[in-house]
N, C-alpha and C positions, 0 to 999 in steps of 0.2 A: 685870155679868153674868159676867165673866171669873172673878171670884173666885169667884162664885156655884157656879161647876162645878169650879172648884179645890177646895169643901172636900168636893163629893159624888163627884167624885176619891179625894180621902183618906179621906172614909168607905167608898169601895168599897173602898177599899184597905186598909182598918182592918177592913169585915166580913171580906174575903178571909180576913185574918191570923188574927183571931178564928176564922172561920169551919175553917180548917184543924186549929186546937187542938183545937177541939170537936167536930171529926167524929173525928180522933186517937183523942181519949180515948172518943168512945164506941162507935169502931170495937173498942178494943181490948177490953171488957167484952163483946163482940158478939163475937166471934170467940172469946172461951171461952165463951161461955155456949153457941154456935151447937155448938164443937167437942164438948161432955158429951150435948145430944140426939143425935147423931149415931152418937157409939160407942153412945148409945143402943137407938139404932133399930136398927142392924147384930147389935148384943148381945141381943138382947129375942130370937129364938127358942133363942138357946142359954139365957139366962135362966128361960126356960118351960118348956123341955125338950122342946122342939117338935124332929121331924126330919124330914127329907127322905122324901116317899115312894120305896118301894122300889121296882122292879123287878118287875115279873111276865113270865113267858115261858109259851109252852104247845110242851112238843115230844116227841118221842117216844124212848125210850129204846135205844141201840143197845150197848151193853155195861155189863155189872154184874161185871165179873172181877177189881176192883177192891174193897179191904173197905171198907164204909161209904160208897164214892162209884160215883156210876152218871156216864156219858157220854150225854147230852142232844142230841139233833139238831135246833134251832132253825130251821125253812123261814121267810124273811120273802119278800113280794113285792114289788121295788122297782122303778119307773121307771127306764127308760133315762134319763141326763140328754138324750143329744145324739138316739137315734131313738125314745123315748119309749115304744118295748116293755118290758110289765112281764117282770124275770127274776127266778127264783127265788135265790137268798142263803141256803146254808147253813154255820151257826156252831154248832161244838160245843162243849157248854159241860160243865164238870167241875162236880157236884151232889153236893152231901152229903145221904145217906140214913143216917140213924144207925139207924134199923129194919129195914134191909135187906127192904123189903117191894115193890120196886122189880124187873120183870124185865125181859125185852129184848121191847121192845113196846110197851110198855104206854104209855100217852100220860098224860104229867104236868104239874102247873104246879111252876114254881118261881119262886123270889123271888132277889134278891140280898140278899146279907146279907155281911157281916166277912169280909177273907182267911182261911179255913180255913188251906190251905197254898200249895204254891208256884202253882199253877192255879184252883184250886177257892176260887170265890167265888158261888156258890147254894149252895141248899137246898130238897129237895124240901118241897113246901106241901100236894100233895093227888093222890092218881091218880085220873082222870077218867075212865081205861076202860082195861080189863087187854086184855093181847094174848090173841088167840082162838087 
């Protein structure tokens, strides 16, 4: 019986051995094949031409003295983290209006789009109602 376990011993010991080769070899055909879906799948919307949606804001227009670019008064209303009162949060944003159809008032949407210059990253999309 002795010997009986001595050679199921050395056959564990012999799949072991085997067994390490063969996971080896097809570990490593596995991990290129695993790495080309991958940049794949990361690849595939620049592939498509697929992009990121943009940005919409709706604000109101506080200076046009400026050629081609209006200054945007973005009101958002945010939660206190710690006393949980909503406050208002205004951000002005630099908007390119290449029509200069834009005055001081008048309530806009714009989008984000490409660095224009050193500020201005919108662009007027639509005016939703002119200043009275």
């Amino acid at each position: 019986m002795t010997t009986d376990t001595d050679p199921t011993n050395a056959g564990d010991t012999g799949t072991a051995e085997t067994a390490e080769p063969v996971a080896a070899e097809a570990a490593t055909p596995v991990a290129k094949e695993a790495g080309k879906p991958v940049a794949t799948q990361a690849g595939e919307p620049a592939e498509t031409g697929e992009r990121a949606v943009r940005k919409l804001r709706e604000g109101v227009a506080v200076s046009t003295k400026m050629d081609k670019t209006v200054v945007v008064a973005v009101v958002d209303r945010v939660r206190h983290p710690k006393y949980a009162k909503y406050m208002q949060r205004t951000k002005k944003l630099y908007v390119h209006d290449e029509a200069g159809e834009v005055n001081v008032g008048d309530r806009v949407r714009v989008m984000e789009t490409r660095p224009l210059s050193k500020l201005k990253r919108w662009r007027v999309v639509e005016v939703l109602e002119r200043a009275k």
